[in-house]
Biopython code that builds the backbone (N, CA, C, O; Angstrom):
import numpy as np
from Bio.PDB.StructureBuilder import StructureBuilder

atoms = [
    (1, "UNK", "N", (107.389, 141.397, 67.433)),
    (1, "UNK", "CA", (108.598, 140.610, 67.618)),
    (1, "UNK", "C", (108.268, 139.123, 67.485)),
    (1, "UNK", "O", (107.278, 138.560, 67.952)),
    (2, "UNK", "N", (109.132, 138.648, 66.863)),
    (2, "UNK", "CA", (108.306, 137.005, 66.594)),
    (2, "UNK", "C", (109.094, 136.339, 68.282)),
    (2, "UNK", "O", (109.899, 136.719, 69.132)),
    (3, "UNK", "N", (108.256, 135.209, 68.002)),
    (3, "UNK", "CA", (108.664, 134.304, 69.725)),
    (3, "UNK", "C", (110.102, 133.536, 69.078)),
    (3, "UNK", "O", (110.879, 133.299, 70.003)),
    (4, "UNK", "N", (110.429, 133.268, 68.264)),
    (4, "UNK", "CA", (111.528, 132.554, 68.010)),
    (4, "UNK", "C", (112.825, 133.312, 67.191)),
    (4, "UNK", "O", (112.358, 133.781, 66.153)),
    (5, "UNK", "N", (114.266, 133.592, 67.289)),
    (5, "UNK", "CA", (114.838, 133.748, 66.486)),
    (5, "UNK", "C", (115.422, 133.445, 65.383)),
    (5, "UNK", "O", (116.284, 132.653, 65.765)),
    (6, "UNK", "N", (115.476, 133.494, 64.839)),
    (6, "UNK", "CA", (116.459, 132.626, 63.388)),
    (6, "UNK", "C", (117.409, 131.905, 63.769)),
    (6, "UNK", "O", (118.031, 132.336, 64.740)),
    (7, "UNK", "N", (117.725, 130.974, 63.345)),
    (7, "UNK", "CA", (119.370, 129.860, 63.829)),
    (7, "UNK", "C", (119.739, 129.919, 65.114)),
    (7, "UNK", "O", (120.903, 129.533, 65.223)),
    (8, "UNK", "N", (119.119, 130.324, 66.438)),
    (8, "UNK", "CA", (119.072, 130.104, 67.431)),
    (8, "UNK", "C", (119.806, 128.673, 68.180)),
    (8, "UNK", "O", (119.084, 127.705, 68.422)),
    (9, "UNK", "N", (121.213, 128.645, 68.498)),
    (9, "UNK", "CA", (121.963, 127.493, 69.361)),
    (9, "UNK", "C", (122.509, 127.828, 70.548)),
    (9, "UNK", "O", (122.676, 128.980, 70.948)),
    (10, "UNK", "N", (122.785, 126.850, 71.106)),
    (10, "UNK", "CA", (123.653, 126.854, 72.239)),
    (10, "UNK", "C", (125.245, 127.265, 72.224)),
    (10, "UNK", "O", (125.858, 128.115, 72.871)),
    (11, "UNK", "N", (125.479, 126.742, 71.672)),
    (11, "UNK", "CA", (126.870, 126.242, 71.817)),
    (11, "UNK", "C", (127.747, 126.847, 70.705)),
    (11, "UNK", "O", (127.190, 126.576, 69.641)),
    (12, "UNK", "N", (129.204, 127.752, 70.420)),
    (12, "UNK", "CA", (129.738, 128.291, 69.087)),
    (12, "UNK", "C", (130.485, 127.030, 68.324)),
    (12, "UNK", "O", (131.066, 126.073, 68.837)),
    (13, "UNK", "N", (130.296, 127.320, 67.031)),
    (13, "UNK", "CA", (130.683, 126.275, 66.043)),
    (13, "UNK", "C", (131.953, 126.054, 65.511)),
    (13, "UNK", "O", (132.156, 127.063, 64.836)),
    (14, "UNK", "N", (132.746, 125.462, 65.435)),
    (14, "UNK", "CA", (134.175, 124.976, 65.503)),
    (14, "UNK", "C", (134.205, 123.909, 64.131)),
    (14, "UNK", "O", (133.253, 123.261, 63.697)),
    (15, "UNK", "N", (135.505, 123.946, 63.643)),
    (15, "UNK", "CA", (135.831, 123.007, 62.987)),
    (15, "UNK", "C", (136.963, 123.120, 62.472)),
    (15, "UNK", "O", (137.317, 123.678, 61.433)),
    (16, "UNK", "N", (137.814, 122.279, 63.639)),
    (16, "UNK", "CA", (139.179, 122.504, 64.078)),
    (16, "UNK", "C", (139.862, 121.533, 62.732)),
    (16, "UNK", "O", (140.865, 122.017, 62.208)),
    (17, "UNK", "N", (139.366, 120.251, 62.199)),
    (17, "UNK", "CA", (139.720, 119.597, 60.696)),
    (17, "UNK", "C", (139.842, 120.846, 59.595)),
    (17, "UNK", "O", (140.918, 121.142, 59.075)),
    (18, "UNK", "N", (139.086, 121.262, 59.427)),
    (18, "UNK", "CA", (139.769, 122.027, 57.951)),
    (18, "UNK", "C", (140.212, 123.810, 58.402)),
    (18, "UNK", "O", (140.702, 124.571, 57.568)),
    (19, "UNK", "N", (139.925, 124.217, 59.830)),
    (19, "UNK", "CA", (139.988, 125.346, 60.566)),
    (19, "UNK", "C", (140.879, 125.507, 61.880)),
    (19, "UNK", "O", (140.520, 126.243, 62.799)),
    (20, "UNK", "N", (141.934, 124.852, 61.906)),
    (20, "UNK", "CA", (142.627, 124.977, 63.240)),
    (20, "UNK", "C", (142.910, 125.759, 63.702)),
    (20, "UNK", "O", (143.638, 125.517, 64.664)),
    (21, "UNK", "N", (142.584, 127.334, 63.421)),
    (21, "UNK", "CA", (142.891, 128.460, 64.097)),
    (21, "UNK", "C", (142.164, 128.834, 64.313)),
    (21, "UNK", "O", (142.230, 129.677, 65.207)),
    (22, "UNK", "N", (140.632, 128.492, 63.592)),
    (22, "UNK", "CA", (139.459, 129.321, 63.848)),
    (22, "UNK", "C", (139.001, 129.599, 62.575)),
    (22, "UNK", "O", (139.544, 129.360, 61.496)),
    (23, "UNK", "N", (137.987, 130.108, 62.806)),
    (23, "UNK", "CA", (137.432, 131.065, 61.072)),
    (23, "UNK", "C", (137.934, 132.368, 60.811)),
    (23, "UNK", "O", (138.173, 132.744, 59.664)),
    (24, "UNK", "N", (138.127, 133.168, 61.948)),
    (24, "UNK", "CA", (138.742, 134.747, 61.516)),
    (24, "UNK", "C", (139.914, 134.375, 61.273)),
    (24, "UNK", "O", (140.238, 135.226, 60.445)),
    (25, "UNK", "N", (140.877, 133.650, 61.406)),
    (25, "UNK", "CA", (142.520, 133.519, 61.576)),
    (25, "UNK", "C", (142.626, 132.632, 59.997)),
    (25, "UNK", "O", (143.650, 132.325, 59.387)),
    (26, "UNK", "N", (141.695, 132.462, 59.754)),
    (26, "UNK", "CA", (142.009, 131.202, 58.427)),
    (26, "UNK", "C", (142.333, 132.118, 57.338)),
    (26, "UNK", "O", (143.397, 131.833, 56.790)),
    (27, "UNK", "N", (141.734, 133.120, 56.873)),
    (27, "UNK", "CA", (142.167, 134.554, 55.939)),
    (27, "UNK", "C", (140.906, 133.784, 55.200)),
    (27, "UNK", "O", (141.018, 134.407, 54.144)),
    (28, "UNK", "N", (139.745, 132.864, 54.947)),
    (28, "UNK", "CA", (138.764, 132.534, 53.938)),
    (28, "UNK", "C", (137.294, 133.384, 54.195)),
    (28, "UNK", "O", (136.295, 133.401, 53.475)),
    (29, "UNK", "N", (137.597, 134.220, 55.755)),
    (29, "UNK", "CA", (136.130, 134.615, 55.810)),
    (29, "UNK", "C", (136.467, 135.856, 56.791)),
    (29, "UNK", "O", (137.225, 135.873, 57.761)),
    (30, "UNK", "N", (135.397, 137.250, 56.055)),
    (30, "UNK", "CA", (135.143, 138.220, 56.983)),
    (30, "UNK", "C", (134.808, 138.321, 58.268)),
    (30, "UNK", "O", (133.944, 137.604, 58.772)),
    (31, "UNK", "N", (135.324, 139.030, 58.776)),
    (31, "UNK", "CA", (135.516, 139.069, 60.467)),
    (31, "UNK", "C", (133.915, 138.663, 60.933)),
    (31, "UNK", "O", (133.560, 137.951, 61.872)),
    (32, "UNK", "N", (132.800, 139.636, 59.569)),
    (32, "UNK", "CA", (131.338, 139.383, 60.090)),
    (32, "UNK", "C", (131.111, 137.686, 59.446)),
    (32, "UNK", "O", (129.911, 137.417, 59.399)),
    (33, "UNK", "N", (131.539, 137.142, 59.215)),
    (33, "UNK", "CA", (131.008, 135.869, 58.334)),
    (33, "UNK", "C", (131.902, 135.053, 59.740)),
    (33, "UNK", "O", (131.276, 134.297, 60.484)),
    (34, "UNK", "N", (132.928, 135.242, 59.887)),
    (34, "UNK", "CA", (133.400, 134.186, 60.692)),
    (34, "UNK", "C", (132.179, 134.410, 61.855)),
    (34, "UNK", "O", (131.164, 133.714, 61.824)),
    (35, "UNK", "N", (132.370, 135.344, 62.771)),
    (35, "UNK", "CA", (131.088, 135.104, 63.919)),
    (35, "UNK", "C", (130.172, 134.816, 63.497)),
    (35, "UNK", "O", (129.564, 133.994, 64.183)),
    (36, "UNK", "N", (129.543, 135.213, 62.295)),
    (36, "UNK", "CA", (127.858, 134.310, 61.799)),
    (36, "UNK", "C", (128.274, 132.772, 61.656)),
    (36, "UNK", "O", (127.505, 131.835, 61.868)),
    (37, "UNK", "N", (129.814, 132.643, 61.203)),
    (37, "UNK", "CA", (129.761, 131.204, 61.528)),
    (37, "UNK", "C", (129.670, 130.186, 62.645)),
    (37, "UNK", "O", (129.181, 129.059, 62.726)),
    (38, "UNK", "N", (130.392, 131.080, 63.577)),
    (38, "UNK", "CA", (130.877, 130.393, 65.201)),
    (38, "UNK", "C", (129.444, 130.712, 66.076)),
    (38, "UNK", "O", (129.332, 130.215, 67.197)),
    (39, "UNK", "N", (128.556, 131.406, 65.616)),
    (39, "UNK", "CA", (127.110, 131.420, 66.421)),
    (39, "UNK", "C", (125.919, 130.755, 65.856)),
    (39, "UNK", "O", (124.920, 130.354, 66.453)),
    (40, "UNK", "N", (126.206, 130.712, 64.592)),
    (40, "UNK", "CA", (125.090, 129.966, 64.270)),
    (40, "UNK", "C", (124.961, 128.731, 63.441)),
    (40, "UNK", "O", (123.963, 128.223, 62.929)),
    (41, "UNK", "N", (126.741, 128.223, 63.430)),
    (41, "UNK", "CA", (127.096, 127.380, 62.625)),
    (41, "UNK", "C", (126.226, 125.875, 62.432)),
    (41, "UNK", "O", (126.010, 125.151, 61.460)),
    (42, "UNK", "N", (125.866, 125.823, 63.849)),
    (42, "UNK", "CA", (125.525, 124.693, 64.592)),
    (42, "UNK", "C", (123.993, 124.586, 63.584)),
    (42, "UNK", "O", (123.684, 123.716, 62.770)),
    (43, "UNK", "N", (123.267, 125.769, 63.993)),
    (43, "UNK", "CA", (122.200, 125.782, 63.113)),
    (43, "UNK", "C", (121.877, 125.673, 61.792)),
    (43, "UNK", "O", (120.776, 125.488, 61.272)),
    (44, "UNK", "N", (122.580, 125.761, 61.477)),
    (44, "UNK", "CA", (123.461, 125.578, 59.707)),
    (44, "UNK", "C", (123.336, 124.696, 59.319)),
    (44, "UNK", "O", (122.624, 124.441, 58.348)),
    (45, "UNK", "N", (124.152, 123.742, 60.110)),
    (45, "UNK", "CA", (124.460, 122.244, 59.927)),
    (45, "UNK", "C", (123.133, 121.703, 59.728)),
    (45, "UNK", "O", (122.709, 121.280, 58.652)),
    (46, "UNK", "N", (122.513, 121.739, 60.798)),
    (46, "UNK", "CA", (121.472, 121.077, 61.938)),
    (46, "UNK", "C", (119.739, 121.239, 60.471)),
    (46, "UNK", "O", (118.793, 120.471, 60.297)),
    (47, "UNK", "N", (119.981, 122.133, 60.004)),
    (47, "UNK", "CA", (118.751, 122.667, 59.174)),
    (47, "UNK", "C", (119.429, 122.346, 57.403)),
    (47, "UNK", "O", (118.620, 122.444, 56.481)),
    (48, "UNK", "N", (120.800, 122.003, 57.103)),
    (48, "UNK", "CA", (120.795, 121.528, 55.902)),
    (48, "UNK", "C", (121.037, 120.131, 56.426)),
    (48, "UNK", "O", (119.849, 119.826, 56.325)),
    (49, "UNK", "N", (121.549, 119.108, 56.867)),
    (49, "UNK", "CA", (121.249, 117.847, 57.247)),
    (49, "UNK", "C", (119.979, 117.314, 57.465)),
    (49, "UNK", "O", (119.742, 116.123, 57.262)),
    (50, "UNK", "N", (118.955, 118.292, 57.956)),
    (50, "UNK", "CA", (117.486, 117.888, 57.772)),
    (50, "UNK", "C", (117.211, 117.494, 59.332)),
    (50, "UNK", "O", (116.052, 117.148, 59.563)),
    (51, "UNK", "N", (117.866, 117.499, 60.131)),
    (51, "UNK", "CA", (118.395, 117.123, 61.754)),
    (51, "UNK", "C", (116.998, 118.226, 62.845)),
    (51, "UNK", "O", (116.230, 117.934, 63.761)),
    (52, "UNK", "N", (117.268, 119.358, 62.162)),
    (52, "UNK", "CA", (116.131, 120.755, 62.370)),
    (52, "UNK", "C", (115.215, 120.607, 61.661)),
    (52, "UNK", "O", (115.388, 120.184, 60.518)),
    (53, "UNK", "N", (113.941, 120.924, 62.157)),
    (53, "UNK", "CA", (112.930, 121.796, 61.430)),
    (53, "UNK", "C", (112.915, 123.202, 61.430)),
    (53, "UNK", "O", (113.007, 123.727, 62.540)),
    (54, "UNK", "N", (112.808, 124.026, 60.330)),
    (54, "UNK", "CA", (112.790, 125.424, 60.021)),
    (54, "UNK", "C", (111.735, 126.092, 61.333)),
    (54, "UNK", "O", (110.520, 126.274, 61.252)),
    (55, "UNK", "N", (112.200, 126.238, 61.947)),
    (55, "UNK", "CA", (111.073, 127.555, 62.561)),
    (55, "UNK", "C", (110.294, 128.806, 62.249)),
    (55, "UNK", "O", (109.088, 129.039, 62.328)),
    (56, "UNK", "N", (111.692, 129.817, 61.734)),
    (56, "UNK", "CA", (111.216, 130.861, 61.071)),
    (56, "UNK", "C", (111.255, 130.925, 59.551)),
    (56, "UNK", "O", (111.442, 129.902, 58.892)),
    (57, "UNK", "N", (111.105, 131.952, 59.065)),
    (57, "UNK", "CA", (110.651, 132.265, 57.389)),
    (57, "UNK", "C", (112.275, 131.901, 56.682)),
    (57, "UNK", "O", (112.642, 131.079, 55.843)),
    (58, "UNK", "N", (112.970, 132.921, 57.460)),
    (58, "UNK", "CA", (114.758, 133.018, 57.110)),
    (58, "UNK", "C", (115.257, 131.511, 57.031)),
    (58, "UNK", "O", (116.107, 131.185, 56.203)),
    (59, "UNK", "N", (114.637, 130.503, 58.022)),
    (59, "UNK", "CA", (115.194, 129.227, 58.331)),
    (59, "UNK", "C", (114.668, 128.371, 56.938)),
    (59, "UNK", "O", (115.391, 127.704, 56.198)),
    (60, "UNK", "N", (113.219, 128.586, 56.807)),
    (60, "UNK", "CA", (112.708, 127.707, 55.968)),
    (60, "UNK", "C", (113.296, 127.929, 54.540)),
    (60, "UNK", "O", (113.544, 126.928, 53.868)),
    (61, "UNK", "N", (113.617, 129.596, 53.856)),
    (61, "UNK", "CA", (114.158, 130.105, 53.103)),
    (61, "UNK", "C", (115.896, 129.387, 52.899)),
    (61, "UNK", "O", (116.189, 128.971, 51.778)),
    (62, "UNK", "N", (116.952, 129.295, 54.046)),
    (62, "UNK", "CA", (117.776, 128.637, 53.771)),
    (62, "UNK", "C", (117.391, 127.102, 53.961)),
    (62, "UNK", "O", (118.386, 126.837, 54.636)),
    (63, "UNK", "N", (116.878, 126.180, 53.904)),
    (63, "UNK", "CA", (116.077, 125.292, 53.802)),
    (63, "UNK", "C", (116.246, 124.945, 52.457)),
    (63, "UNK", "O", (116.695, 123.843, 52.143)),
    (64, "UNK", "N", (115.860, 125.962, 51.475)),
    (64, "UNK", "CA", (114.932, 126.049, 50.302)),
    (64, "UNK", "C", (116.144, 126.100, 49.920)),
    (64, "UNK", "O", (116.239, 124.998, 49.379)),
    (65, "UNK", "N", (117.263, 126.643, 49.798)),
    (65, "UNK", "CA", (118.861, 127.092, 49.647)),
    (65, "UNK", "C", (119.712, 125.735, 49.439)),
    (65, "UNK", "O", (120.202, 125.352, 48.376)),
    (66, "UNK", "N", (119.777, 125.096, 50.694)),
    (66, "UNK", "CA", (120.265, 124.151, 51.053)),
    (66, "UNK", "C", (120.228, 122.709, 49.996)),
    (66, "UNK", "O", (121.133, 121.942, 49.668)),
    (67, "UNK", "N", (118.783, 122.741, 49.652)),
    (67, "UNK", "CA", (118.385, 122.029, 48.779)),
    (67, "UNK", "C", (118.572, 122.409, 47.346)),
    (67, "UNK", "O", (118.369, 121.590, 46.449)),
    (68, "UNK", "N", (118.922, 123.529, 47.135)),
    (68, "UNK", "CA", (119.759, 123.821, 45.758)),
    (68, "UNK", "C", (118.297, 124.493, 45.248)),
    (68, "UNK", "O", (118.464, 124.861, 44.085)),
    (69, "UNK", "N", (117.278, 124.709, 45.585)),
    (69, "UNK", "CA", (116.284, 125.441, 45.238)),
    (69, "UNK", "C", (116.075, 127.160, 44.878)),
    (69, "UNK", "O", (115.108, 127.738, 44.382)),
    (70, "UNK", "N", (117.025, 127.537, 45.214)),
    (70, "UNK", "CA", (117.301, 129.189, 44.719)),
    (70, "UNK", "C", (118.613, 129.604, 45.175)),
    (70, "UNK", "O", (119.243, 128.727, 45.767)),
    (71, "UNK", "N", (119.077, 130.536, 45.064)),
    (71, "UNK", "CA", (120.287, 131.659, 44.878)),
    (71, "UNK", "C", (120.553, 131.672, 46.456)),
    (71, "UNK", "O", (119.648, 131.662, 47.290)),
    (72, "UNK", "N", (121.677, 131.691, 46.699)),
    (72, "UNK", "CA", (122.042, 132.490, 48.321)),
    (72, "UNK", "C", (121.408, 133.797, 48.328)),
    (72, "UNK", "O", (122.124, 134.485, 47.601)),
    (73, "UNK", "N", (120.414, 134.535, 48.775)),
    (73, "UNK", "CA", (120.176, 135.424, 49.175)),
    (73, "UNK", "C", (120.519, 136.461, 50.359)),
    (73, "UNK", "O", (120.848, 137.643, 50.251)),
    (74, "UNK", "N", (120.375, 135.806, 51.337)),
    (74, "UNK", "CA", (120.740, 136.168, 52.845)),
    (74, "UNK", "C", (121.820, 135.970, 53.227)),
    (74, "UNK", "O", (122.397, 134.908, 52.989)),
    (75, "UNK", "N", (122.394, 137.010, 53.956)),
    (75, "UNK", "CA", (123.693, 136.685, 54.805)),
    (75, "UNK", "C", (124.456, 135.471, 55.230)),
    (75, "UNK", "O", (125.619, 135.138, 55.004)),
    (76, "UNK", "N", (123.158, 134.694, 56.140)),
    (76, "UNK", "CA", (123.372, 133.184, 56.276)),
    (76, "UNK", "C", (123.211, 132.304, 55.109)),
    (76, "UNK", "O", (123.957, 131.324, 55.123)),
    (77, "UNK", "N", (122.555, 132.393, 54.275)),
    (77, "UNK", "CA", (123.109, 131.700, 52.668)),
    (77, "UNK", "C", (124.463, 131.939, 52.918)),
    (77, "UNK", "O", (125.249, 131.207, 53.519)),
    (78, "UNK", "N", (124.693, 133.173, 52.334)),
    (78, "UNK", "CA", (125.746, 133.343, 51.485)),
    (78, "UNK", "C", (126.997, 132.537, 52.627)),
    (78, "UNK", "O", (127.796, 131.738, 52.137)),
    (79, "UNK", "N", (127.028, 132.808, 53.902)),
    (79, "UNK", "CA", (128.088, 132.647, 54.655)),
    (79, "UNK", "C", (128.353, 130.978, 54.609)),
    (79, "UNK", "O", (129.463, 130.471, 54.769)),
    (80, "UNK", "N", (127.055, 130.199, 54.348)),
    (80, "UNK", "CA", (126.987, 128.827, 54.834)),
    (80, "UNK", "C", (127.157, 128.303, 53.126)),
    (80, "UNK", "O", (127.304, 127.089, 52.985)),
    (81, "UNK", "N", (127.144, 129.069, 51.986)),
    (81, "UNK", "CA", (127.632, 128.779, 50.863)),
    (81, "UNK", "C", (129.292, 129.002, 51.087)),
    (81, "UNK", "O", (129.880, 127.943, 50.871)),
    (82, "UNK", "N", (130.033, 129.902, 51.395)),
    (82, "UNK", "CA", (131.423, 130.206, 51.603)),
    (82, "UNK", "C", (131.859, 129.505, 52.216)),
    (82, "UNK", "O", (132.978, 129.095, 51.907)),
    (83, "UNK", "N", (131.339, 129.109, 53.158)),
    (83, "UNK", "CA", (132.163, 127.496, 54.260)),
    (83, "UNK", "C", (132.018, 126.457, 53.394)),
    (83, "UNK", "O", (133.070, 125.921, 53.043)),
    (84, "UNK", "N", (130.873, 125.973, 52.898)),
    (84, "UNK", "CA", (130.395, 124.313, 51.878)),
    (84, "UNK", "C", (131.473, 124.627, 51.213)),
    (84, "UNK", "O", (132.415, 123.866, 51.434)),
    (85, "UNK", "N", (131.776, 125.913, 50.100)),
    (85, "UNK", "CA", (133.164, 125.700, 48.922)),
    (85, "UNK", "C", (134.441, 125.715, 49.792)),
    (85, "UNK", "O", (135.439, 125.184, 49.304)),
    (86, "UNK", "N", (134.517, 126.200, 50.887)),
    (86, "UNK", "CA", (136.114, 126.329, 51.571)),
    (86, "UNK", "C", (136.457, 125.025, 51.923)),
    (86, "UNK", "O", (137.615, 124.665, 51.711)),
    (87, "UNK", "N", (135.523, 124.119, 52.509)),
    (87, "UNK", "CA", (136.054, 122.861, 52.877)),
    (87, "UNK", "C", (135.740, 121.762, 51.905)),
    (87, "UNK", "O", (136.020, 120.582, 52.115)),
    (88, "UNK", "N", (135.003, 122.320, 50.580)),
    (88, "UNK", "CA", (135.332, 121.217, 49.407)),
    (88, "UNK", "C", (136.361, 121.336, 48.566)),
    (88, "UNK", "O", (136.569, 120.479, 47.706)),
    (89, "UNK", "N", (137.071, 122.333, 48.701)),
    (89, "UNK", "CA", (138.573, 122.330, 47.876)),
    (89, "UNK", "C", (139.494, 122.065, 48.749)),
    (89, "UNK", "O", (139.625, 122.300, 49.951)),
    (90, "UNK", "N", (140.353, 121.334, 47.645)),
    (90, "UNK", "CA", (141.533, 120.841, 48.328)),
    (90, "UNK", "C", (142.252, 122.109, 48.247)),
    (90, "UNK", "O", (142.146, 122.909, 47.317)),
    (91, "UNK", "N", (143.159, 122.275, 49.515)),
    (91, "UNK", "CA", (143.940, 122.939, 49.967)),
    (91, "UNK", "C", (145.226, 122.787, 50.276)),
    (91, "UNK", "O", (145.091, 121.946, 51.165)),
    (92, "UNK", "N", (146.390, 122.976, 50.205)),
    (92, "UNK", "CA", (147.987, 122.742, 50.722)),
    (92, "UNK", "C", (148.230, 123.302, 52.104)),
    (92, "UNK", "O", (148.301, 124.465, 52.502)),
    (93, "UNK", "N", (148.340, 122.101, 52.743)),
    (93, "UNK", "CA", (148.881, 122.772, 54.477)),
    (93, "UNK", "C", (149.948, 121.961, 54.081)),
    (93, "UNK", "O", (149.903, 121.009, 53.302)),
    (94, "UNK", "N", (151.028, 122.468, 54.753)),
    (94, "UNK", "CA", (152.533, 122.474, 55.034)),
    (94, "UNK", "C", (152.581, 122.279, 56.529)),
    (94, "UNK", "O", (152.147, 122.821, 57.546)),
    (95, "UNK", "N", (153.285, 121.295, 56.191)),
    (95, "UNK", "CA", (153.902, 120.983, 57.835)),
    (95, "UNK", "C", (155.307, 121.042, 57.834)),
    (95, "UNK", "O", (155.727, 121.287, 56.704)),
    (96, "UNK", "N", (156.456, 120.869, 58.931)),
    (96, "UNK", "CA", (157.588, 120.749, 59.186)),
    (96, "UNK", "C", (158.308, 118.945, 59.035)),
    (96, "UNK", "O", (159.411, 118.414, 58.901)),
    (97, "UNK", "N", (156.856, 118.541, 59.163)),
    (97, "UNK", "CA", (157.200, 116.964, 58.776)),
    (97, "UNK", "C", (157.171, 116.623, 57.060)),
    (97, "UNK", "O", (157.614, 115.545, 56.664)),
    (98, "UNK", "N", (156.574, 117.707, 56.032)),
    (98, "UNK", "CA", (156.774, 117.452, 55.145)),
    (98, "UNK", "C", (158.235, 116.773, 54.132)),
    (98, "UNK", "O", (158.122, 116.591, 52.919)),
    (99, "UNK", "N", (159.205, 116.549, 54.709)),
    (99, "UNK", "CA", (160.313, 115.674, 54.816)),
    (99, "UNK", "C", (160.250, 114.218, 54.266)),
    (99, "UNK", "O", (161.093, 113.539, 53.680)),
    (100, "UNK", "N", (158.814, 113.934, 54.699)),
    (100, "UNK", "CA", (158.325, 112.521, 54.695)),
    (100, "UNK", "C", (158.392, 112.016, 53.057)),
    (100, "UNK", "O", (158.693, 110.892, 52.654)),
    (101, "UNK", "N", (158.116, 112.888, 52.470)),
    (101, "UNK", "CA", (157.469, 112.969, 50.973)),
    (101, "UNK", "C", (158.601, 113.025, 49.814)),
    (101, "UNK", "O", (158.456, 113.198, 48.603)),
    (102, "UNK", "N", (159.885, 112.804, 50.650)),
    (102, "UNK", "CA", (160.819, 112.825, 49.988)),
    (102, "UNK", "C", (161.730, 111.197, 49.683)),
    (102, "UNK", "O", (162.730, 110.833, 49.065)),
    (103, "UNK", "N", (160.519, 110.497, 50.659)),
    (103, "UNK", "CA", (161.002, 108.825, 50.479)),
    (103, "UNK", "C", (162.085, 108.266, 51.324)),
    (103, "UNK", "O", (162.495, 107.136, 51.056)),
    (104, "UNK", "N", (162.663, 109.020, 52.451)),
    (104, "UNK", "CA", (163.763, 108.724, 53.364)),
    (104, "UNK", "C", (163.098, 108.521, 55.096)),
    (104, "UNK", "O", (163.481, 108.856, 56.218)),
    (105, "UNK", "N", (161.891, 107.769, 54.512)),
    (105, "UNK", "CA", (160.954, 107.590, 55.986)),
    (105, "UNK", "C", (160.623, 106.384, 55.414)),
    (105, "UNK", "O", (161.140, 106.101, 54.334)),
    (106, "UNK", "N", (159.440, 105.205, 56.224)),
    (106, "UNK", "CA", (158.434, 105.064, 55.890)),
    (106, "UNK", "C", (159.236, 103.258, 55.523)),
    (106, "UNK", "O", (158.740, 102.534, 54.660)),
    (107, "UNK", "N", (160.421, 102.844, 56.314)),
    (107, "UNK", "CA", (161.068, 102.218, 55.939)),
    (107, "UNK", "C", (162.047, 101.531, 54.436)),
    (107, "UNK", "O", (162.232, 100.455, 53.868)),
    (108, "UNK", "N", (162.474, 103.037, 54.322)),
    (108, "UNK", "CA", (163.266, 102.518, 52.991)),
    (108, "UNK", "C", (164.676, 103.128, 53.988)),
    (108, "UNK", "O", (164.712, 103.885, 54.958)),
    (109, "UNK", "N", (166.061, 102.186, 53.004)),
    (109, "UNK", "CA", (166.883, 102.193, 53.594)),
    (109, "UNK", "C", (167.836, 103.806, 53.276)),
    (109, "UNK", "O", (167.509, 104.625, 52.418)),
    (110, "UNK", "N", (168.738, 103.906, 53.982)),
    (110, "UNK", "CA", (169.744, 105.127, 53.445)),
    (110, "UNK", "C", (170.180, 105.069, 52.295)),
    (110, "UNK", "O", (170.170, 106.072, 51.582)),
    (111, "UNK", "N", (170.591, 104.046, 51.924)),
    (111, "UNK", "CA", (171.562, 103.432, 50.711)),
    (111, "UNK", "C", (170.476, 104.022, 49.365)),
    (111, "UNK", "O", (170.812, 104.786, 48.461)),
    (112, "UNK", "N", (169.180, 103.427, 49.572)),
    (112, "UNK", "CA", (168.441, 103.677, 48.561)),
    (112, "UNK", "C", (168.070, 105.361, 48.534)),
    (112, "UNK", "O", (167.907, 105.778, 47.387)),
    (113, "UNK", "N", (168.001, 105.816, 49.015)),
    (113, "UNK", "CA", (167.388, 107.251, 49.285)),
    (113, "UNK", "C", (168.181, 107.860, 49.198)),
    (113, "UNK", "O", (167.747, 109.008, 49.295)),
    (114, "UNK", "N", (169.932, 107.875, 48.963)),
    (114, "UNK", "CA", (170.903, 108.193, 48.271)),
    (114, "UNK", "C", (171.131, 107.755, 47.523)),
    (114, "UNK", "O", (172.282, 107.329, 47.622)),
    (115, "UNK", "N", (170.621, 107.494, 46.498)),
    (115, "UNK", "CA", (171.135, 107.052, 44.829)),
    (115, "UNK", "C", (169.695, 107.586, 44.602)),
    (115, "UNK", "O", (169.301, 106.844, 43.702)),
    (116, "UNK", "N", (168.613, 108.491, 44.909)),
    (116, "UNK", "CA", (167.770, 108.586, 44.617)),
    (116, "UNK", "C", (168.320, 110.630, 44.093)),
    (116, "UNK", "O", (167.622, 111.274, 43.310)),
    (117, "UNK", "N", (169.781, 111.301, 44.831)),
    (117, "UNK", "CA", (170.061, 112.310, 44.793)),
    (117, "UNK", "C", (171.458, 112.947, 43.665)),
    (117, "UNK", "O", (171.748, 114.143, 43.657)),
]
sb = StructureBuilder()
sb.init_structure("model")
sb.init_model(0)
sb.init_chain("A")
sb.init_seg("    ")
for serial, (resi, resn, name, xyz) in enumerate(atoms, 1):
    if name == "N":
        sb.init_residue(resn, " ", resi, " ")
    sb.init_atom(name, np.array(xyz, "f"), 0.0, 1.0, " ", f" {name:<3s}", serial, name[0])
structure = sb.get_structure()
């Protein structure tokens, strides 16, 4: 048994900016990819920012990943490749304030924003 585990954190990983419901509720990731995200997200981060040193083989291997040095192989590749593309595309959230975008906010007058219809 080795003395250390792989991506080993404290704390579950969140990222309520491009994820406000969570990772299982977002529909971008499998029920198993969202918890590999929310447990070991932290470690993720922490070891492609360069913030970590690799401990184990798996760590140093996404390491090697991170740096664009080979293929997602592993689970945690692949999962921590599926988050990097989900929050580099732009996406359409809809709000109820979308109203705004119609030019009758933002100080323009009535007058104008009816001759605009």
């Amino acid at each position: 048994m080795e003395k250390y585990k792989s991506f080993q954190t404290n704390c579950r990983f969140r990222d309520d900016d491009h994820f406000p419901y969570g990772f299982a509720r977002s529909g971008e990731f499998t029920i198993e990819q969202a918890n590999l995200l929310e447990a070991h997200g932290h470690a993720y981060a922490e070891l492609a920012k360069g913030v970590r040193k690799p401990v184990t083989q798996m760590e140093i291997d996404f390491v090697v990943f991170c740096r664009g040095d080979k293929y997602a192989d592993s689970v945690h590749e692949r999962v921590w490749k599926r988050y990097q593309f989900s929050i580099s595309v732009y996406s359409h959230r809809y709000s109820l304030a979308g109203l705004e975008s119609r030019g009758t906010s933002h100080g323009t007058s009535s007058a104008s924003s009816n001759a605009d219809y």
